[in-house]
N, C-alpha and C positions, 0 to 999 in steps of 0.2 A: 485518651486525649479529650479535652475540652475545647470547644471551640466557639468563637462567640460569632463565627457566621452565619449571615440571615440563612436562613433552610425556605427554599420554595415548594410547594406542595403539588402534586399530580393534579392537573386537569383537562379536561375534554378538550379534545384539539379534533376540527374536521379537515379532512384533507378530501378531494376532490380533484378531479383532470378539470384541466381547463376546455372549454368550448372551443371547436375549432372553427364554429362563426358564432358571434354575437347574437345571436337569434336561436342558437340553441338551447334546449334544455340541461340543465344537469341533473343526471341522475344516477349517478353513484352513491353509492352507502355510504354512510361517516364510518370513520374508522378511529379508534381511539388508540392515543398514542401516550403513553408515562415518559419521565427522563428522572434522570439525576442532576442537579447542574453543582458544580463546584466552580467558587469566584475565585475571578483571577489575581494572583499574586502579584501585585505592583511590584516588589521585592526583587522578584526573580526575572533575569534578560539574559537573552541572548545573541550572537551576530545574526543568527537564522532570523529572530523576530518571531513573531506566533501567528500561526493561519488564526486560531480561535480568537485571539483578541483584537485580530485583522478582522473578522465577519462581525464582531460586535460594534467596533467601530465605525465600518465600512471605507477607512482607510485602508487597504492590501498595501503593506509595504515588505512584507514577508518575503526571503531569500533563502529558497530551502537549497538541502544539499541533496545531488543526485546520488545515490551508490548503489551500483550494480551490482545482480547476482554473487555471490560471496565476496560481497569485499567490502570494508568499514570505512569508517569516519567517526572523527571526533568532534564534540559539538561545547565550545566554550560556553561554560556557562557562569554567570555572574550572579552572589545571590546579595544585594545591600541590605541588611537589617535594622529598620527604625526601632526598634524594639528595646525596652534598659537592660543595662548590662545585669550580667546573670539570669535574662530569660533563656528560657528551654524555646526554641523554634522548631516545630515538626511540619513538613508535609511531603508531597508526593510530584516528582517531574514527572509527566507526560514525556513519548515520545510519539510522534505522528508520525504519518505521510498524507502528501496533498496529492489530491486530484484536481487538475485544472480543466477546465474546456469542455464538461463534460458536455454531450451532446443530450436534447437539442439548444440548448438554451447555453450553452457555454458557463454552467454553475462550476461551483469550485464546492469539494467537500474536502473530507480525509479519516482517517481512521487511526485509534491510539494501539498504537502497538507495543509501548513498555509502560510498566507503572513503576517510578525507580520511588521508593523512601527515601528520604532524609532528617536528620534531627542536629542541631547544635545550638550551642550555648554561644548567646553573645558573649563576647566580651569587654 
C-alpha cells in the first residue's frame, strides 16, 4: 500500500515529575520516548466519537460504550469516501477503551485493543 501521509519522525521527548513546591529542584533523568502516530481519518465516524481525536482537539465529546466481563456490543460505524470512483480505499479501525479520572490529576488515557482492516472500492 501506498500512502501519501506526512510520516513524523522519532524525537527526544523529556519527561520529568513535577515539583511538589515551586522552589524545588528537578532532578530526574530525561527519558526518551519514540511513537508511531497514524492521522486520523476524517472519513471514518462513529456514534461512540474518538477519545484520540477528542485529545487532539481538546473537545471530549466522546460517548464510549461500557461492556462487561463477557459480554459484547456493537459499535456502528460510518465510513463516507471523498475519494473518485474506482479507488481502492485501505485502512485499519482501531478499537479502544478509555480510562477516565485517572488519579491524581483526573487525566484521561486508553489503550488499542483491536486492529480491524479494511479495503474497498468506491463506487
Amino acid at each position: 500500500m501506498t500512502s501519501r501521509r506526512p510520516v513524523l519522525t522519532s524525537q527526544r521527548t523529556t519527561a520529568r515529575p513535577p515539583p511538589s513546591e515551586p522552589s524545588q529542584a528537578i532532578s530526574a533523568p530525561a527519558t526518551e520516548v519514540g511513537s508511531v502516530i497514524v492521522r486520523f481519518d476524517p472519513a471514518v465516524t462513529s456514534a461512540t466519537g474518538d477519545l484520540w481525536t477528542a485529545a487532539s482537539t481538546g473537545t471530549f465529546t466522546d460517548t464510549p460504550i461500557v461492556i462487561g466481563p463477557g459480554a459484547s456490543a456493537t459499535i456502528d460505524v460510518t465510513i463516507t469516501p471523498s475519494a473518485a470512483a474506482g479507488t481502492v480505499v485501505k485502512g485499519t479501525l482501531y478499537v479502544d477503551d478509555e480510562l477516565a479520572a485517572i488519579p491524581p490529576y483526573g487525566q484521561i488515557s486508553g489503550d488499542e485493543l483491536s486492529a480491524l482492516p479494511y479495503e474497498y472500492k468506491v463506487g
